[in-house]
C-alpha positions in Angstrom: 29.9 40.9 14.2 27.2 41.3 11.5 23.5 40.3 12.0 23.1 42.5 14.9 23.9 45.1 13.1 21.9 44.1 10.3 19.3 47.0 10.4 21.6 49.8 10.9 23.4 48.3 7.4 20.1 48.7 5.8 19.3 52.0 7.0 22.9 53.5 6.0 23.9 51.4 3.0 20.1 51.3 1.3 18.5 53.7 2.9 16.0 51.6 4.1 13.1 53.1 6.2 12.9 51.5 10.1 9.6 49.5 8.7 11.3 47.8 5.7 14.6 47.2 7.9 12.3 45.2 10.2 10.5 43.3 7.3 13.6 42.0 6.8 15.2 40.9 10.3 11.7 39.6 10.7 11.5 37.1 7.7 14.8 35.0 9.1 12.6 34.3 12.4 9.5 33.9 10.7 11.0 31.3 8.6 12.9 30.0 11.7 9.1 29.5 13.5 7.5 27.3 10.8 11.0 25.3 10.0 12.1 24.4 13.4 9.8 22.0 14.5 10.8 20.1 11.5 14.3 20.2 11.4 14.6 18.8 14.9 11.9 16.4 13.9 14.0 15.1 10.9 16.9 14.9 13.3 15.6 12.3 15.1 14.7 10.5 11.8 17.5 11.0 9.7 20.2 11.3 12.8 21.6 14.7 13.6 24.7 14.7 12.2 23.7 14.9 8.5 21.2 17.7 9.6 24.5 19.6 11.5 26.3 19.5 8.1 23.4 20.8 5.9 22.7 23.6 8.3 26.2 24.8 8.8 27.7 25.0 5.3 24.5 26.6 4.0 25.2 29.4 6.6 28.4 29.9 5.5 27.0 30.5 1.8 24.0 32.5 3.2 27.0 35.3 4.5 28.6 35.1 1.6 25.3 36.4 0.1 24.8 38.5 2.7 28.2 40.6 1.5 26.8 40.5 -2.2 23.4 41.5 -1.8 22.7 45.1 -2.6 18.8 45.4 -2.8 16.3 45.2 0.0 14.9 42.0 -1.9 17.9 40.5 -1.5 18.5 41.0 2.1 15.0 39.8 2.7 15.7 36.3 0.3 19.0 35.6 2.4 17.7 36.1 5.4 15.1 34.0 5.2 17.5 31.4 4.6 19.8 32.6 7.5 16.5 31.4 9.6 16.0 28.0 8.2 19.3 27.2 8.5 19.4 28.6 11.7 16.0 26.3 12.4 17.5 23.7 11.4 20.8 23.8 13.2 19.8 25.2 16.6 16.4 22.4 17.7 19.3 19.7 16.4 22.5 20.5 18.3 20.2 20.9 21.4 19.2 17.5 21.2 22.4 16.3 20.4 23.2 17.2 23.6 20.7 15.6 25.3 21.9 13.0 23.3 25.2 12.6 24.8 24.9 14.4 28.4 24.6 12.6 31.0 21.6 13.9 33.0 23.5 14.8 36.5 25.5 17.5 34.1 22.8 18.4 31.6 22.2 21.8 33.6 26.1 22.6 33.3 26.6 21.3 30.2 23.6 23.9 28.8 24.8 27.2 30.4 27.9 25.9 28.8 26.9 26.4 25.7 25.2 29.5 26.5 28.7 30.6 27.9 29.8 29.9 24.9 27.9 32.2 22.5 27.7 34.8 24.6 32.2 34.2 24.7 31.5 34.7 20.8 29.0 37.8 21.4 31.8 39.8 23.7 34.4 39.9 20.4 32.1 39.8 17.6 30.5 43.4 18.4 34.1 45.2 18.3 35.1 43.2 15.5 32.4 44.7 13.6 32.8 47.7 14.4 36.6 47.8 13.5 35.0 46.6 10.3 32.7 49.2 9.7 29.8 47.4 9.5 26.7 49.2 9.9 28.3 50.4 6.2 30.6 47.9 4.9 29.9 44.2 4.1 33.0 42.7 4.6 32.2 41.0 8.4 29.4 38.9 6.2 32.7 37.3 4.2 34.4 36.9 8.0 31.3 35.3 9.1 30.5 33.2 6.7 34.7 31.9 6.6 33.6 31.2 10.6 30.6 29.0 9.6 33.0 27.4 7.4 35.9 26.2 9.5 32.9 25.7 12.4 31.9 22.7 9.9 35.3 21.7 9.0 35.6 21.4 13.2 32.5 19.2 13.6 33.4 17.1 9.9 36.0 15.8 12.5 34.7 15.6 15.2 32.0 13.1 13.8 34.7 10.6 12.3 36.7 10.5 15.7 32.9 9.8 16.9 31.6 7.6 14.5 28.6 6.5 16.8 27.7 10.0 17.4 24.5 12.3 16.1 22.6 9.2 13.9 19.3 8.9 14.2 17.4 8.0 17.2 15.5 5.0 16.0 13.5 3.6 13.5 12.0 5.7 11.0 9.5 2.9 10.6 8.3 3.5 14.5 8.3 6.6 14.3 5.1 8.9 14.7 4.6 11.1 11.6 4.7 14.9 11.5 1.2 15.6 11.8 1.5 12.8 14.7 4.3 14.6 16.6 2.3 17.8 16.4 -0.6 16.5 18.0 1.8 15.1 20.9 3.2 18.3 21.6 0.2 19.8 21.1 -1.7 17.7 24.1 1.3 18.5 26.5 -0.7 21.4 28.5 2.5 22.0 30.7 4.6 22.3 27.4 1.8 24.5 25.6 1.7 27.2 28.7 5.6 27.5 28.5 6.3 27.7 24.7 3.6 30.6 24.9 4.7 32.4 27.6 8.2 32.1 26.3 7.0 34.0 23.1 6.4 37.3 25.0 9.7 36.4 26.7 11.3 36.6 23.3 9.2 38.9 22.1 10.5 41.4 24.5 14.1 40.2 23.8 14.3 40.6 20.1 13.5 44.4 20.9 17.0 44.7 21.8 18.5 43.8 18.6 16.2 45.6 16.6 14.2 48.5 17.7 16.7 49.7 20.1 19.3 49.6 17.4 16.9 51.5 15.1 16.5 54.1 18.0 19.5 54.3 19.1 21.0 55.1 15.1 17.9 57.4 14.8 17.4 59.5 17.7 19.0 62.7 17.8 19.3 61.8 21.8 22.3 60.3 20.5 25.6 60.5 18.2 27.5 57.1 16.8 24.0 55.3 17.7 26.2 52.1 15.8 29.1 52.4 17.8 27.4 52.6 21.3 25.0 49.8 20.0 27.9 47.8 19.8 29.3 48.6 23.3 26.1 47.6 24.4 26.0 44.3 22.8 29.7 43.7 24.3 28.0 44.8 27.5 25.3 41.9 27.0 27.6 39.5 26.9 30.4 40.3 29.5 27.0 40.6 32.0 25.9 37.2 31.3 29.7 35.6 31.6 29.4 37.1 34.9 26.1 36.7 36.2 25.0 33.5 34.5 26.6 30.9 36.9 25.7 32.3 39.9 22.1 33.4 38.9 22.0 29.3 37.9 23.3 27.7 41.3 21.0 30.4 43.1 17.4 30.0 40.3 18.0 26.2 40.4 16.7 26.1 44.0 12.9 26.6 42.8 11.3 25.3 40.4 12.5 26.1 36.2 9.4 28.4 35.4 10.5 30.8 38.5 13.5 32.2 36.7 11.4 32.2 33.5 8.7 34.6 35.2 11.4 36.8 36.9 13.1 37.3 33.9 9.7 38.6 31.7 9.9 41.4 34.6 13.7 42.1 34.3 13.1 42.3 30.9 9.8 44.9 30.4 11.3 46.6 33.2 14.1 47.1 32.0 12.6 48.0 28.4 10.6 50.6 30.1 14.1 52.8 31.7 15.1 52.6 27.6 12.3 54.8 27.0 12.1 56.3 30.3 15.7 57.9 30.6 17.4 58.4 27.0 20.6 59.0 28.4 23.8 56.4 27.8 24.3 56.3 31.2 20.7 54.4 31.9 20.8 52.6 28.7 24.0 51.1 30.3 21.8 50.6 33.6 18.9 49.2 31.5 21.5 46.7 29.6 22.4 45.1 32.6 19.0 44.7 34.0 18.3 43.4 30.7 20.7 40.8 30.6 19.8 39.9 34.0 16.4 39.3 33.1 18.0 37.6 29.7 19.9 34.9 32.4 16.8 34.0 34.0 14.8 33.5 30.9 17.6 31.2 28.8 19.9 29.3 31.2 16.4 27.2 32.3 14.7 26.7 29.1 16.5 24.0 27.3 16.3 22.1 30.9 13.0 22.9 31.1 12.3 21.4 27.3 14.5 18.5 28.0 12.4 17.0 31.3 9.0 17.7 29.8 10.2 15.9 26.5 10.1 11.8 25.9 13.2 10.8 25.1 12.1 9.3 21.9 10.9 13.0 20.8 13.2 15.0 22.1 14.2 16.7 18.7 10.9 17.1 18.0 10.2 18.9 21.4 13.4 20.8 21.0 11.9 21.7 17.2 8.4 22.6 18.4 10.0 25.1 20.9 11.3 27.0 17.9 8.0 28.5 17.7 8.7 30.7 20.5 10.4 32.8 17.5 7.4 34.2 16.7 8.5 36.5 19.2 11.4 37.5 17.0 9.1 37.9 14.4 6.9 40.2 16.0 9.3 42.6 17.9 11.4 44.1 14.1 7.7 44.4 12.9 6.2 45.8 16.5 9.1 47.5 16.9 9.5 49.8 13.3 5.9 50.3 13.0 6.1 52.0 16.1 9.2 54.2 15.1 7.6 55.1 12.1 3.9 56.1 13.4 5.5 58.0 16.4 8.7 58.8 15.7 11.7 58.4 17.4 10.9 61.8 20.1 8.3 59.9 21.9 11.0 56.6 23.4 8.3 56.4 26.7 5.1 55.4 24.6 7.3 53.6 22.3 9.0 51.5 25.0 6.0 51.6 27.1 3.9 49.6 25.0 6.8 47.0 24.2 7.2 46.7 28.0 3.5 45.9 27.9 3.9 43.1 25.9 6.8 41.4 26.8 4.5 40.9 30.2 1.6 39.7 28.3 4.0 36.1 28.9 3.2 36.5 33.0 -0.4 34.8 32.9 1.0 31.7 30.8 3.8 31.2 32.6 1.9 31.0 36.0 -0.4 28.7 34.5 3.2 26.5 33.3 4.2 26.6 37.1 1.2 25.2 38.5 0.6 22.2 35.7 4.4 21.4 36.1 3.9 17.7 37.2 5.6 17.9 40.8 8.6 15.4 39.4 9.6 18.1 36.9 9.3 20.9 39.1 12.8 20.8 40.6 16.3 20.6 38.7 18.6 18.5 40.4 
């Protein structure tokens, strides 16, 4: 109901240009990148459940800040703490679980969650824009009341589960940081997929952020916030109804397939946004978007969880938060463009983000044939 919308509110309300509005959006990933490997690193030292709590009542303060901010600085400060709680929380509930799923159900239980946001991602759109937000800060006060009851929710759920989310061993057995990142580091099959899966996200993050940008900008189109929203709604009804039966069918072949026919849903489907400016082939583009979205996401914590040790799995989970660096990339890539071209030329713009959202293809290949055969299928 708010961040997507995030660069339109800075455009409208500050008058932002589509470079400075992507400054910002960036920073909250670009802190994310260099913060995630260590919060689901500490997670398996510390235990996951005090890292849960940090994360999750510091978002609800970072909204609140959000609402009260009225200078670009601002927005760019709060942000990047939106990311690092954000890198904290996401590498730690993953691995939580992994912590508690049985393997046979780790596949459901995972497109569960996925489910799940994307439940949140259907309402939160239309509430937002009931709320006025590309203008108006109140969904940030709604939002951060959500974070707030969200930790109330898991404060019980973790004494009705008092052996849940400590830590995973010893600290005194542990490896160190700089030890973990050489691990993950030497793991060639991991290395392949967390770069591939950068231009995967790099292409992805174009969605929420230049699109929105064009979409408010381009006098192709009127409301560009309102039928930005409708296309986030869109998103999410797609995957609800999609996402299960593109699992059952992808989990046939081995996890990097879908991973590799998603990058081509995706630029494809990045190239019709600049190839037909017309609302009814955005709608077309949306849902071969989200296709391609399905493919990329559903697999990727599965993926992470079979190439990981179980004594590392935060830290695996945490290293793959470097695939941000697509979503830092893509607000930067993204307004650069808008601004040297300007919004009349959508193919070239469009064109070269399709180009690099493939640039992931090679890497991925490479991930598929160092997969060691006993990863290669999911059960």
């Amino acid at each position: 109901m708010s961040i997507p919308f995030l660069s339109i509110y800075l455009i409208n309300r500050l008058g932002s240009s589509p470079t400075q509005a992507g400054t910002v959006v960036a920073v909250s990933s670009l802190i994310g990148v260099f913060a995630s490997f260590y919060g689901g690193y500490i997670s398996d030292v510390i235990g996951r459940k005090k890292v849960l709590f940090i994360s999750i009542f510091g978002w609800a303060v970072v909204f609140v800040g959000f609402a009260l901010a009225n200078q670009i600085w601002m927005f760019f400060v709060i942000n990047a703490l939106n990311g690092l709680c954000r890198a904290m929380f996401e590498p730690t509930s993953r691995a939580l679980l992994a912590d508690i799923t049985p393997q046979e159900s780790k596949l459901l239980v995972f497109n569960l969650r996925y489910a799940a946001i994307n439940l949140g991602v259907v309402v939160g759109p239309i509430l937002g824009l009931q709320m006025g937000n590309s203008n108006s800060g109140f969904a940030f006060y709604i939002a951060g009341l959500v974070y707030f009851c969200y930790g109330i929710v898991l404060v019980f759920q973790f004494l009705l589960h008092k052996g849940m989310g400590g830590a995973t061993g010893q600290s005194a057995d542990r490896l160190s940081l700089k030890g973990a990142l050489r691990v993950t580091g030497r793991d060639r099959t991991f290395v392949y997929v967390l770069i591939g899966m950068i231009f995967c996200v790099l292409g992805y993050g174009h969605f929420g952020s230049t699109l929105a940008q064009y979409l408010e900008l381009s006098p192709s189109f009127t409301d560009g916030a309102k039928w930005f929203g409708y296309m986030l709604s869109l998103n999410a009804i797609v995957v609800l109804a999609v996402q299960f039966p593109l699992v059952r069918f992808s989990s046939r072949f081995s996890p990097i397939v879908p991973l590799i026919a998603g990058n081509l849903c995706v630029a494809c489907s990045l190239l019709i946004f600049g190839l037909f400016p017309y609302i009814w082939t955005m709608v077309l583009g949306v849902v071969l978007f989200t296709i391609g979205e399905v493919l990329m996401f559903t697999m990727t914590d599965v993926l992470v969880d079979r190439i990981a040790p179980n004594e590392l799995r935060g830290t695996y989970f945490g290293m793959f938060g470097f695939n941000n660096l697509g979503n830092v990339m893509a607000p930067l890539l993204g307004g650069f463009l808008l601004d040297a071209l300007g919004v009349n030329r959508p193919l070239l713009i469009f064109g070269i983000i399709a180009l690099t959202t493939a640039f992931g293809l090679p890497f991925l290949l490479l991930a598929r044939r160092h997969l060691p055969e006993e990863q290669a299928r999911v059960e």
